[in-house]
N, C-alpha and C positions, 0 to 999 in steps of 0.2 A: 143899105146893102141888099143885093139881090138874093135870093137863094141861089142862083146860081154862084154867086161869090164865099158865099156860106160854103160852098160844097165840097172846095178842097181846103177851107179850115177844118172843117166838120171830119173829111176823110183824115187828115193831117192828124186832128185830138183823135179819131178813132185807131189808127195807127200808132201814135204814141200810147196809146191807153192801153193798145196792145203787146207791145214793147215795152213798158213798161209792168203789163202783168206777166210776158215772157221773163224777163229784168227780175222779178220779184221771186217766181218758179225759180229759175235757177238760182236764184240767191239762197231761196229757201233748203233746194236740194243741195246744195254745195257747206249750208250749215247743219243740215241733217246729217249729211255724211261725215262732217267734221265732228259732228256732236257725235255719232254711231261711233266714226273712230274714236273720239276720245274716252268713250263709254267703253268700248271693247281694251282699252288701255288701261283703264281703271280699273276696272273688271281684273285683267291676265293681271296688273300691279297687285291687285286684292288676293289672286290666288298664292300668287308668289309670294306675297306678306305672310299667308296663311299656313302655304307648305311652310315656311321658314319658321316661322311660328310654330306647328308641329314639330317640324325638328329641332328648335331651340327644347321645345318642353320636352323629348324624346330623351335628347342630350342630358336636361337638367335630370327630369328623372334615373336616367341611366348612373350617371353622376351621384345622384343623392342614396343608389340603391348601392351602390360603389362606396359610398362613402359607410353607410349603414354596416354595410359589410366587412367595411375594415375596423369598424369600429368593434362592432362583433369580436374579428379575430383578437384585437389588441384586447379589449376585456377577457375575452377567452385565456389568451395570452399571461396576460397580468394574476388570472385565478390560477392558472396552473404555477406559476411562478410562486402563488400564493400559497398552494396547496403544496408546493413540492417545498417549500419552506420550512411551513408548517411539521409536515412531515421529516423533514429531516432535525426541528427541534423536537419532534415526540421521540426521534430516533437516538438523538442525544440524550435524553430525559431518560428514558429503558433503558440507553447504556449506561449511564451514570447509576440507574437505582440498581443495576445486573454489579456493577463494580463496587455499591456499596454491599449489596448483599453478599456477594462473595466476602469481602472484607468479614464483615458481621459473621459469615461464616468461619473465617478462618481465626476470626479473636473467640467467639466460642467453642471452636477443637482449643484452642489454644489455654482456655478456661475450664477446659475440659481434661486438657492434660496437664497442669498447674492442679488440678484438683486431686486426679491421680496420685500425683507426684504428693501433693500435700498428705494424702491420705496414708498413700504408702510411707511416707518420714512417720505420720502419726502412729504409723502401725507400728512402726520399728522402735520410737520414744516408747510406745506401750510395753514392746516385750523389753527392750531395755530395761525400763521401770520395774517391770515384772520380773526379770534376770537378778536386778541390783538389789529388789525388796528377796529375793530368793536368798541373796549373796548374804544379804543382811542379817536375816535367819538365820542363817548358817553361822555367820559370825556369830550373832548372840549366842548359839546353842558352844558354840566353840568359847567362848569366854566364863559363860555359863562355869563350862566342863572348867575351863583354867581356874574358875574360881573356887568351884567344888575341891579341885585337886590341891590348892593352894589354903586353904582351909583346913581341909584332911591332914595338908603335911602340919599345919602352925596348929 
């Protein structure tokens, strides 16, 4: 073969050679750009996981301080209920010992005036006693006399 025959093989492979590095550039920049897009996708996908992700955690937190809180109140709740309980047995217990001591009080006036009472009966057996040993005296001294008189006469 001549080089002249050579010449438009030659140009032919140098044309495809270049056709095919054109063929290759654009393939390249067409998977770059697919790759960039897909990276910018993944990317905006990763933000939005991420925002979502803050506001799931935002939510829980709010939630768990929410929760916290009513937990709070219900023990709060349950002590007062506790307290006021409580309180209202000490309130019963002071009325009860207020109702025996009055009682207590009123069975010693009571023991007190029973004792009066007993004293002054005693007082009154006394002078009776005293009246009847007086009465008695007198009697003797009166029989005495009857007997004296009754002698004298026999």
């Amino acid at each position: 073969m001549t080089p002249s025959d050579l010449l438009p093989w030659l140009g032919g492979l140098v044309a495809g050679a270049l056709l095919a590095s054109i063929a290759i550039t654009l393939y390249l920049r067409a998977r770059r750009s697919t790759a960039s897009h897909i990276l910018s996708e993944a990317e905006s996908k990763a933000a939005v996981t991420i925002a979502r992700a803050g506001q799931d955690a935002d939510q829980a937190k709010s939630a768990a301080v929410l929760e916290g809180k009513m937990e709070v109140l219900r023990l709060r709740e349950e002590g007062d209920r506790d307290l006021s309980r409580r309180r209202e047995d000490a309130d019963r217990a002071e009325h009860r010992t207020e109702e025996r001591e009055r009682g207590i009080s009123k069975r010693s006036e009571q023991v007190e005036q029973q004792e009066k009472s007993v004293a002054g009966r005693l007082a009154g057996i006394e002078r009776q006693e005293l009246a009847i040993k007086v009465r008695e005296a007198e009697v003797d001294v009166v029989v005495r006399e009857q007997h004296l008189r009754l002698e004298r006469v026999a």
